[in-house]
N, C-alpha and C positions, 0 to 999 in steps of 0.2 A: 504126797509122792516124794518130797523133798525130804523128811523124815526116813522115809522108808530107803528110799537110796543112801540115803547115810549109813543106816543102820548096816544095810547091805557093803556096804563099802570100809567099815570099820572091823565088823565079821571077817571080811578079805583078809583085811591089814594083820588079824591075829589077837581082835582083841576080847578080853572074855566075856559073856555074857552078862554081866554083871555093870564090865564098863560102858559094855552097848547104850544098855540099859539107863544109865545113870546120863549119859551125853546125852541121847535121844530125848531125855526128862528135862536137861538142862537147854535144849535146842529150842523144844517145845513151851517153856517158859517166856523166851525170847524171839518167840516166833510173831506176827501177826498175818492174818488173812482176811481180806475184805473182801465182800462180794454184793455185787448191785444186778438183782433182775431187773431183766427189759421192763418186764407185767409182774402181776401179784396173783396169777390163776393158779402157779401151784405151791404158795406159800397162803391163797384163800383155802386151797381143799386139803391140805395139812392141817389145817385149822391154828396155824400161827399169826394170822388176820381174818377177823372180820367181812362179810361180804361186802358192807357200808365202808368199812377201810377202801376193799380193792377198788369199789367205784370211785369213793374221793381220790384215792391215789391218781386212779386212771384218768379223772373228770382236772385234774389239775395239776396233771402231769409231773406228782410226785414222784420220785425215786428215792427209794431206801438202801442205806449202805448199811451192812451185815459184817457185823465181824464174827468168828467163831472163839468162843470164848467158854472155858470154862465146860466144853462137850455140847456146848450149842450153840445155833445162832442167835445174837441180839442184834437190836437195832443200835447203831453206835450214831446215824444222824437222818435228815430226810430233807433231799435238794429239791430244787423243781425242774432240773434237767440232765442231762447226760453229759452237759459241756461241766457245768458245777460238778456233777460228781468229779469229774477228771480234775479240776480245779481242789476239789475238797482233798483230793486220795494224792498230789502232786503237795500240796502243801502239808499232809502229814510226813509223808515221805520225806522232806525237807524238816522237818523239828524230828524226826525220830532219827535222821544222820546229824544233827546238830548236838544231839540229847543224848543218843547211845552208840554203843559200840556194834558194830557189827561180827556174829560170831561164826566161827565154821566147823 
């Protein structure tokens, strides 16, 4: 969504298609997105885990942190709760404002 309002907003400003294109590419490079489901029922029936995953997940109350990468999800770690996740995604956030630039 954050792309796509860009893109939309640079179109406004005048600019040509070509440039759209080439920032949106350079945005998207420098983008990251992470995502942690509650459950694993519908990353089971996608068939990106195992049914034996989704029960050890569920049986030890793992959670998977998902980045999108590369036009898919990977798994970039695996917490054993929601307070960790928070803890995991607050200390990236902190070495990727330490380590890069932030661009617009």
């Amino acid at each position: 969504s954050f792309l796509i309002k860009k893109g939309i907003e640079l179109v406004e400003q005048g600019h040509e298609i070509s440039e759209v294109t080439a920032k949106l590419n350079e945005l998207r490079e420098h983008t990251r997105l992470y995502l942690f489901p509650s459950n694993l029922d519908q990353l089971k029936r996608s068939g990106r885990v195992s049914g034996g995953q989704a029960i050890l997940a569920s049986l030890f109350n793992i959670k998977p942190i998902l980045a999108i990468e590369d036009g898919g999800a990977k798994i970039k770690d695996k917490v054993r709760t929601e307070k960790k996740v928070i803890s995991w995604l607050i200390n990236n956030l902190k070495t990727d404002l330490e380590t890069k630039s932030v661009k617009k």
